[in-house]
C-alpha positions as semicolon CSV with decimal commas, in nm:
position;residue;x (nm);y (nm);z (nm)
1;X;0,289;-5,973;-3,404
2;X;0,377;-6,168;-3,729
3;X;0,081;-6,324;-3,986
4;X;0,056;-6,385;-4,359
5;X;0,289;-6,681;-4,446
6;X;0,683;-6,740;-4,514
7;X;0,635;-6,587;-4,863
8;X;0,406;-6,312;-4,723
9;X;0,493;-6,225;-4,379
10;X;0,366;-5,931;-4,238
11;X;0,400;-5,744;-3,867
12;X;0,065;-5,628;-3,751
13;X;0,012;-5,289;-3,596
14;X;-0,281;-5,271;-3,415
15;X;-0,476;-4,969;-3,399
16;X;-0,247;-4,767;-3,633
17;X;-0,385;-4,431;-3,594
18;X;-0,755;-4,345;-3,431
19;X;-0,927;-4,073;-3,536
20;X;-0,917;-3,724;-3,351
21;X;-1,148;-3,578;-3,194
22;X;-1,406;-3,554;-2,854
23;X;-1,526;-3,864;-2,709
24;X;-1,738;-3,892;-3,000
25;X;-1,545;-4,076;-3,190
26;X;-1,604;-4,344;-3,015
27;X;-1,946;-4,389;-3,102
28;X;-1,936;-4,284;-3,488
29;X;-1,940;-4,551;-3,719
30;X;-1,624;-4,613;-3,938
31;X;-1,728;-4,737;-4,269
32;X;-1,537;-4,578;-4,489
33;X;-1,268;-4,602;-4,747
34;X;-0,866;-4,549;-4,750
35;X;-0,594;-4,421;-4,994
36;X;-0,219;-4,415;-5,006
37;X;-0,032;-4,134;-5,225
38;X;0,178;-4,280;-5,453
39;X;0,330;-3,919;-5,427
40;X;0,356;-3,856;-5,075
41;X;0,372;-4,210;-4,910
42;X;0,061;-3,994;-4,734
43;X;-0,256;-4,241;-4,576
44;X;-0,603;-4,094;-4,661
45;X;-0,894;-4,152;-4,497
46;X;-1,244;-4,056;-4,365
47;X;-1,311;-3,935;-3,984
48;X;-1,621;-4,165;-3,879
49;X;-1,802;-3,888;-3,632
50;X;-1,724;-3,577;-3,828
51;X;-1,718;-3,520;-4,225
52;X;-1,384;-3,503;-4,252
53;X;-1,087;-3,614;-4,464
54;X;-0,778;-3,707;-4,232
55;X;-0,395;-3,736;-4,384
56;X;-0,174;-3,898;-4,177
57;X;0,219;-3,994;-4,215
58;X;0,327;-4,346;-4,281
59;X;0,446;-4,308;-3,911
60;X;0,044;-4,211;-3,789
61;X;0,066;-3,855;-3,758
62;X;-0,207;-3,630;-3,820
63;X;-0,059;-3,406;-4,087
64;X;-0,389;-3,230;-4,221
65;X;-0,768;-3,272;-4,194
66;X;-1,071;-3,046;-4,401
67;X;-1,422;-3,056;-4,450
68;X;-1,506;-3,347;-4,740
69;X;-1,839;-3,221;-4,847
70;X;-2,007;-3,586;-4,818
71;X;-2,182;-3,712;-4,576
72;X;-1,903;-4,015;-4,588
73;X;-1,650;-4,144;-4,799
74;X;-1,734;-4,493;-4,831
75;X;-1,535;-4,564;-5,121
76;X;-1,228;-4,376;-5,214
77;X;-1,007;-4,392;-5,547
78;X;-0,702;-4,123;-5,540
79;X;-0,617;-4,020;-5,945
80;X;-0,319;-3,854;-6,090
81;X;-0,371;-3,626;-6,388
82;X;0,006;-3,508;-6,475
83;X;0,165;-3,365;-6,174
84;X;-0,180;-3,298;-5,977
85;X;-0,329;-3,630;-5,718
86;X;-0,755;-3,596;-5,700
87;X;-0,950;-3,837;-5,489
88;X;-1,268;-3,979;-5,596
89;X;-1,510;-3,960;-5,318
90;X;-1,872;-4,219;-5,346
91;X;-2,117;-4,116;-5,091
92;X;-2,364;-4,376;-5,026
93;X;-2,529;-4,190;-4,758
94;X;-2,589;-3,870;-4,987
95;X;-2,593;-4,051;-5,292
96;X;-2,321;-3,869;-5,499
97;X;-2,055;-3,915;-5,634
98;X;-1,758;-3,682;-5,613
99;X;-1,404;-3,553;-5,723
100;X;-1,188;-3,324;-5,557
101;X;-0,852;-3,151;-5,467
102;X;-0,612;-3,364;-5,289
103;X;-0,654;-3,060;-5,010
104;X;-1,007;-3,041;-5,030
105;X;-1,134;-2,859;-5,327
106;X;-1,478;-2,932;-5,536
107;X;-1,400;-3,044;-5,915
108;X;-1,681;-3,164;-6,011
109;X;-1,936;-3,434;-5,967
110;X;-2,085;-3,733;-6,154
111;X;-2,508;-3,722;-6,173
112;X;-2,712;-4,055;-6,072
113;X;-2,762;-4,190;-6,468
114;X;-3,130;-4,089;-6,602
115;X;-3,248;-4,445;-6,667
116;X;-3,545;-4,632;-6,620
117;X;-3,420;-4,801;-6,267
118;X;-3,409;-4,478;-6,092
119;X;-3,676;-4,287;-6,281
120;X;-3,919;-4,592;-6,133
121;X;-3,823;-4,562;-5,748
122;X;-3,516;-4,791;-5,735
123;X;-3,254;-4,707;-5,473
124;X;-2,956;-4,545;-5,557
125;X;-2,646;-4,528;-5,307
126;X;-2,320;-4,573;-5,473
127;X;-2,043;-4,699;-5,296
128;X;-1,709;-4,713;-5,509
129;X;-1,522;-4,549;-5,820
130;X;-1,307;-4,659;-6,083
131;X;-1,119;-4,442;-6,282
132;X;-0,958;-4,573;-6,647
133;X;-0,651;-4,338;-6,579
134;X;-0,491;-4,126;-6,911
135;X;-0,165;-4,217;-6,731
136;X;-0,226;-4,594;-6,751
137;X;-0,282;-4,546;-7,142
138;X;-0,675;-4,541;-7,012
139;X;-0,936;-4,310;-7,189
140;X;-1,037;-4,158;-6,882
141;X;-1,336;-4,325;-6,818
142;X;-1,538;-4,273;-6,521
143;X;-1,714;-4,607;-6,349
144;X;-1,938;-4,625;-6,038
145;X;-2,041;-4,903;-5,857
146;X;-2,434;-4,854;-5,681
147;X;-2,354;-5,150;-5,455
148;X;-2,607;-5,079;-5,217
149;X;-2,882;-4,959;-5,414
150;X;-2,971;-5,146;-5,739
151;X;-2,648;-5,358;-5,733
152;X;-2,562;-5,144;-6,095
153;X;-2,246;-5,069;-6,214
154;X;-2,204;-4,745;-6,419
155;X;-2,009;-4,615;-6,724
156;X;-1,906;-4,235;-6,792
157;X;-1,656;-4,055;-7,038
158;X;-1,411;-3,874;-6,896
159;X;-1,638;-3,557;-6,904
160;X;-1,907;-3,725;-6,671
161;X;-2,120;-3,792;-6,937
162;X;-2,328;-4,109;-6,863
163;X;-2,240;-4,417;-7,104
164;X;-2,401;-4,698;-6,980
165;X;-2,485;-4,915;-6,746
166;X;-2,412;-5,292;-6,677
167;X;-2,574;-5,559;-6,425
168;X;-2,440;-5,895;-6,410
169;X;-2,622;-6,031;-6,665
170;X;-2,392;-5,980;-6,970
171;X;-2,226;-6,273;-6,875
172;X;-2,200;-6,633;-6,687
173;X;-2,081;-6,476;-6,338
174;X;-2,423;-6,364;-6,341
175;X;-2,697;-6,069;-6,183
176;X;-2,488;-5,845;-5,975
177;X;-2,564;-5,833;-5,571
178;X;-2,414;-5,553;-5,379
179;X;-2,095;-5,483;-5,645
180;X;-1,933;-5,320;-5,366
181;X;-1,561;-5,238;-5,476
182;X;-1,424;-5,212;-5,836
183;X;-1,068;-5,170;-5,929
184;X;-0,874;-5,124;-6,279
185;X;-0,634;-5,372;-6,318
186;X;-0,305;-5,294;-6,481
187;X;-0,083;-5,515;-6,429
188;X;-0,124;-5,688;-6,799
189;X;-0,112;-5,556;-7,143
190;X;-0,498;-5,556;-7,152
191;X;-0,656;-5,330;-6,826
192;X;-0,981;-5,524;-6,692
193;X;-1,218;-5,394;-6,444
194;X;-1,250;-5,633;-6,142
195;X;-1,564;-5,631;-5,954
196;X;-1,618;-5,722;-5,605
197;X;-1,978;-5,922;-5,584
198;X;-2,022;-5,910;-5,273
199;X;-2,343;-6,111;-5,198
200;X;-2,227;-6,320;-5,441
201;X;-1,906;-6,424;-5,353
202;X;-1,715;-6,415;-5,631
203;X;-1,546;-6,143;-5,816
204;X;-1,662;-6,067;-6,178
205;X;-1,411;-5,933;-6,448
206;X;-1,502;-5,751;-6,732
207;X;-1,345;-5,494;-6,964
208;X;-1,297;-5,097;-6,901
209;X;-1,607;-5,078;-7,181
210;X;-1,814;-5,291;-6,992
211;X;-1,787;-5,673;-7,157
212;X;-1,756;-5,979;-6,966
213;X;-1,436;-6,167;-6,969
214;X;-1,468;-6,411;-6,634
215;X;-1,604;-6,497;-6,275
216;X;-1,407;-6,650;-6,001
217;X;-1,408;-6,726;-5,657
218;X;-1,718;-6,947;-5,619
219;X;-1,908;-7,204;-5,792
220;X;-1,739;-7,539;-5,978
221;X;-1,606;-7,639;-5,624
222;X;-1,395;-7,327;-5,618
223;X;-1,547;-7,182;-5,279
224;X;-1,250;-7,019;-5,167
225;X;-1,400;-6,624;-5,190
226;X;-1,685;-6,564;-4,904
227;X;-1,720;-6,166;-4,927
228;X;-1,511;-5,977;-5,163
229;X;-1,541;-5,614;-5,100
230;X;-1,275;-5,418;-5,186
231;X;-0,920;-5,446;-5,388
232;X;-0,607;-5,281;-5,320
233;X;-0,276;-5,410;-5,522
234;X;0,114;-5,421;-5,455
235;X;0,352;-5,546;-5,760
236;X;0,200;-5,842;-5,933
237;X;-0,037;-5,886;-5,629
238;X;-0,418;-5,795;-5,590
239;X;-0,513;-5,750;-5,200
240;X;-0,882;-5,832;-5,173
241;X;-1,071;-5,715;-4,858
242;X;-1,328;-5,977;-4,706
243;X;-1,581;-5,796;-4,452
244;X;-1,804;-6,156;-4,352
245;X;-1,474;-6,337;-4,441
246;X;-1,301;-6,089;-4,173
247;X;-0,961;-6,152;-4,365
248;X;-0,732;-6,002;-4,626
249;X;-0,700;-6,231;-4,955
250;X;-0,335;-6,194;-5,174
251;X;-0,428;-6,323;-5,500
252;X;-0,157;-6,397;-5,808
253;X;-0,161;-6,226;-6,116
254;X;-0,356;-6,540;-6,230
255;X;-0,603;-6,480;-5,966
256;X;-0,527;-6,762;-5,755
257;X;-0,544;-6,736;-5,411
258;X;-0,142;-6,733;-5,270
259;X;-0,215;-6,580;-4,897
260;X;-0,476;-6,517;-4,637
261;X;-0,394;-6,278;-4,375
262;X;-0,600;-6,180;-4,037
263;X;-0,819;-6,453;-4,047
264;X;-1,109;-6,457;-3,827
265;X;-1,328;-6,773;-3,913
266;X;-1,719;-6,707;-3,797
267;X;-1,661;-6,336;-3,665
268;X;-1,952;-6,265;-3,812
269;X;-2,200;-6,557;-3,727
270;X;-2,074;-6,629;-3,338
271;X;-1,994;-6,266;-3,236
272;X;-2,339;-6,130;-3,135
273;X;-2,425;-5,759;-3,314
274;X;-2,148;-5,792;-3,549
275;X;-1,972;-5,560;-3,706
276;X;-2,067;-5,383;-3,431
277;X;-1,882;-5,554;-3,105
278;X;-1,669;-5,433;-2,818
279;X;-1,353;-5,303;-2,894
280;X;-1,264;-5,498;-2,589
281;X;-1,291;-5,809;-2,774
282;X;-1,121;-5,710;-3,066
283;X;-0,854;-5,966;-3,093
284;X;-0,495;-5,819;-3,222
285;X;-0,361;-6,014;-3,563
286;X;-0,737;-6,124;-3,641
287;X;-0,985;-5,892;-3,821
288;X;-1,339;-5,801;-3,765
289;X;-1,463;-5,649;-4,097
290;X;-1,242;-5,559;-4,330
291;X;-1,405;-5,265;-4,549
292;X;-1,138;-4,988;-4,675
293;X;-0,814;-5,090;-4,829
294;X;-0,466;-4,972;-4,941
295;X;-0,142;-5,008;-5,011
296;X;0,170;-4,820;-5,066
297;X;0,495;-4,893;-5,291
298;X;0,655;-5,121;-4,982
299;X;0,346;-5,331;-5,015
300;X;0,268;-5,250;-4,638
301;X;-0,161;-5,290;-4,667
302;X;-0,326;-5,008;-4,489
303;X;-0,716;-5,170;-4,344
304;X;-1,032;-4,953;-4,219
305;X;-1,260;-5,159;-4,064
306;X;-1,628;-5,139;-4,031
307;X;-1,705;-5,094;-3,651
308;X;-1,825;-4,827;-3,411
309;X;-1,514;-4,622;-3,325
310;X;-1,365;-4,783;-3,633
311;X;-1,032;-4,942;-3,620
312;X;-0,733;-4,885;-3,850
313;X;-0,460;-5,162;-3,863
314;X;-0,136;-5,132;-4,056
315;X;0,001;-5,452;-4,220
316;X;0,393;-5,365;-4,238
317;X;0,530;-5,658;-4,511
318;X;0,858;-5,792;-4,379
């Protein structure tokens, strides 16, 4: 099955890999995130029913699994640091915030920030992590995004040292509500951090030290973002996850919209207990929630979905 358009064509493959396991797999819920290896061409991702991480080939097969140490890996960044790969694991369900071994082992972790917020009874629960990468000419920095607790977005040196914190309100895209994904972008001169504002509908842009430089997406009769949630990017092209929008956005290096992909227009408002529906009425070539997101070198787009018994598609680009 083809979608995407004639500039971004892709095949659909439905169900790429499922996760292993007893019949309870079926009834854990996938909301998780997903990595490629830049290294490897290896697919990362989180088993919904057990806490496991799963590596699979490009062609779906299981090629190692181990114990994660979260509870789940909702968001997942993967890191290079010379030769050595690390994957940056946010645990919304545990509330920490972890990095580790490529193959499983503990490096260290990143504390909740000692600030008033948290100190008065706020929620925290982070879900994603951003890494300012030494590779990229970066400093190292450490960023976490507590998109479903106080909708705060965290700074840390490269130590894990706490910076600061940010909150919408530095600039005109305004307060912050559930900042689900973040993402360095370097594809210019100048890295930004891009923010997916969920609730909001927009993404907001700022600097790797935390200053606003732009909003986009909604607002000025530019409505064309419903629920950014995650990034993923491929040459000069930023892949933007949708969950409510149930679609995958290609946006330009100028952050215009160029393809939508999977669309599935009122998934969320007309199919009754959404995310969580049948699999028997998942519909092949149309999403359901789009949550995790990757891509590898090809720019084939690799997309976990929230849903009981989860559902992992592969987007090959033709």
């Amino acid at each position: 099955m083809q979608i995407g358009n004639s500039n971004h064509n892709y095949s659909w493959h439905e169900k790429w890999v499922e996760a292993p396991g007893p019949d309870s797999v079926k009834d854990g819920w996938a909301h998780h995130g997903i990595v490629v290896s830049p290294k490897t061409g290896n697919v990362i991702t989180f088993h919904q029913s057990e806490p496991k991480i799963l590596v699979f080939s490009q062609d779906g097969e299981l090629l190692n699994s181990w114990e994660a140490g979260v509870q789940n890996a909702h968001g997942m960044t993967l890191v290079q640091e010379g030769k050595d790969e690390f994957l940056w694991l946010a645990d919304n369900l545990s509330a920490q915030v972890v990095k580790v071994s490529v193959d499983g082992g503990h490096v260290m972790s990143v504390a909740r920030p000692d600030i008033e917020t948290y100190n008065s009874g706020e929620k925290y629960s982070p879900t994603d992590v951003a890494v300012n990468e030494e590779k990229d000419g970066g400093d190292g920095a450490i960023i976490v995004a507590d998109g479903y607790g106080s909708s705060l977005i965290h700074f840390y040196n490269k130590s894990g040292e706490y910076i600061m914190t940010i909150d919408g309100t530095e600039g005109e895209g305004g307060r912050f509500a559930t900042p689900h994904g973040i993402w360095i972008d370097t594809r210019k001169q100048n890295h930004e951090l891009y923010i997916a504002d969920r609730s909001n509908g927009q993404i907001q842009v700022y600097s790797p030290q935390g200053r606003f430089l732009r909003a986009f997406g909604t607002g000025a009769g530019a409505d064309w973002l419903h629920s950014p949630s995650g990034f993923a990017a491929w040459g000069e092209f930023l892949i933007v996850a949708e969950l409510r929008g149930s679609r995958i956005t290609l946006l330009d290096v100028d952050d215009e919209p160029v393809a939508y992909l999977g669309e599935n227009t009122g998934a969320f408002k007309f199919n009754e207990g959404w995310p969580n529906v049948p699999h028997s009425t998942l519909v092949p070539g149309k999403f359901n929630s789009p949550h995790g997101i990757a891509s590898d070198g090809e720019g084939n787009i690799f997309v976990a979905e929230w849903l009981i018994g989860g559902r992992i598609n592969k987007l090959t680009r033709s």
